[in-house]
C-alpha positions in Angstrom: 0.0 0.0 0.0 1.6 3.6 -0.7 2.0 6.2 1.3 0.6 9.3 1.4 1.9 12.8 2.8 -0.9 14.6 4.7 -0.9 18.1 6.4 -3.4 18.9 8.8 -3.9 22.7 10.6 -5.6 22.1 13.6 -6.9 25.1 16.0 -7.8 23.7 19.6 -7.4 24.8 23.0 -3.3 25.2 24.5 -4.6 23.9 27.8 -5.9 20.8 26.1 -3.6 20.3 23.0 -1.8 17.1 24.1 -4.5 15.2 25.1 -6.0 16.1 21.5 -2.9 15.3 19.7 -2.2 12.4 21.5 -5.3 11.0 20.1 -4.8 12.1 15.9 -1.3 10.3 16.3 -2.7 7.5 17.5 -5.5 7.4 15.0 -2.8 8.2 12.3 -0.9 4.8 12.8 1.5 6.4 10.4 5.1 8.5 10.9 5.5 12.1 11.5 7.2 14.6 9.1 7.0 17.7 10.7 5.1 19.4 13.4 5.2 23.4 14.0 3.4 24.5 17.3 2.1 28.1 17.3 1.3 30.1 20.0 -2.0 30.7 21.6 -3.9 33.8 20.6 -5.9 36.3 22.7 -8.7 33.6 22.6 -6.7 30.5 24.0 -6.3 28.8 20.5 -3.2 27.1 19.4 -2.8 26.5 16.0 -0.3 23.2 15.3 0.4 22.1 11.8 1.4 18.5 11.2 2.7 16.5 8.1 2.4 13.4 8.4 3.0 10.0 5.8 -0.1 7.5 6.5 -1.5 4.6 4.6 -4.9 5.5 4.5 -5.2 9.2 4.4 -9.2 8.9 3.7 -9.6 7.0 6.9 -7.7 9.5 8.7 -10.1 12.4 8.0 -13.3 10.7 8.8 -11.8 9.6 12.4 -10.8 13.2 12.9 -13.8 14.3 12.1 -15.2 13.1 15.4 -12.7 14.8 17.4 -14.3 17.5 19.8 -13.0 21.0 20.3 -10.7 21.1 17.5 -10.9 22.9 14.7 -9.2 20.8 11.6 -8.2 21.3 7.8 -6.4 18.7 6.2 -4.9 18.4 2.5 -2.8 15.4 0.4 0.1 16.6 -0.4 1.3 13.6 -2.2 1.3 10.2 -2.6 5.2 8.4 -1.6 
């Protein structure tokens, strides 16, 4: 199966980032290429941009579409 490179934006609460990424990387069952963590903003959002190289990129975005409290955009980048 090839992979595919996948960048997501997310915009979610800094208090409760980690517990939120914790759960897309465990959903993604793939590798990460790169991460960039932004600060919050006068609101409390964090913004946090990840690339990551998964099997099943369609997959992914329906599971993150559950995900509460998060704000998310996604795009294919490529297929590896």
């Amino acid at each position: 199966m090839s992979m595919q490179v996948v960048e997501i934006d997310l915009s979610l609460p800094y208090e409760g980032r980690g517990k939120i990424l914790k759960s897309i990387l465990e959903k993604a069952g793939g590798k990460v290429k790169d991460v960039h963590f932004f600060p919050p903003n006068a609101r409390g959002l964090s913004k946090v941009r990840l690339e990551l190289m998964v099997s099943d990129a369609q997959r992914l975005v329906k599971e993150l579409e559950s995900i509460k409290n998060a704000k998310i955009k996604f795009k294919i980048l490529s297929g590896a």
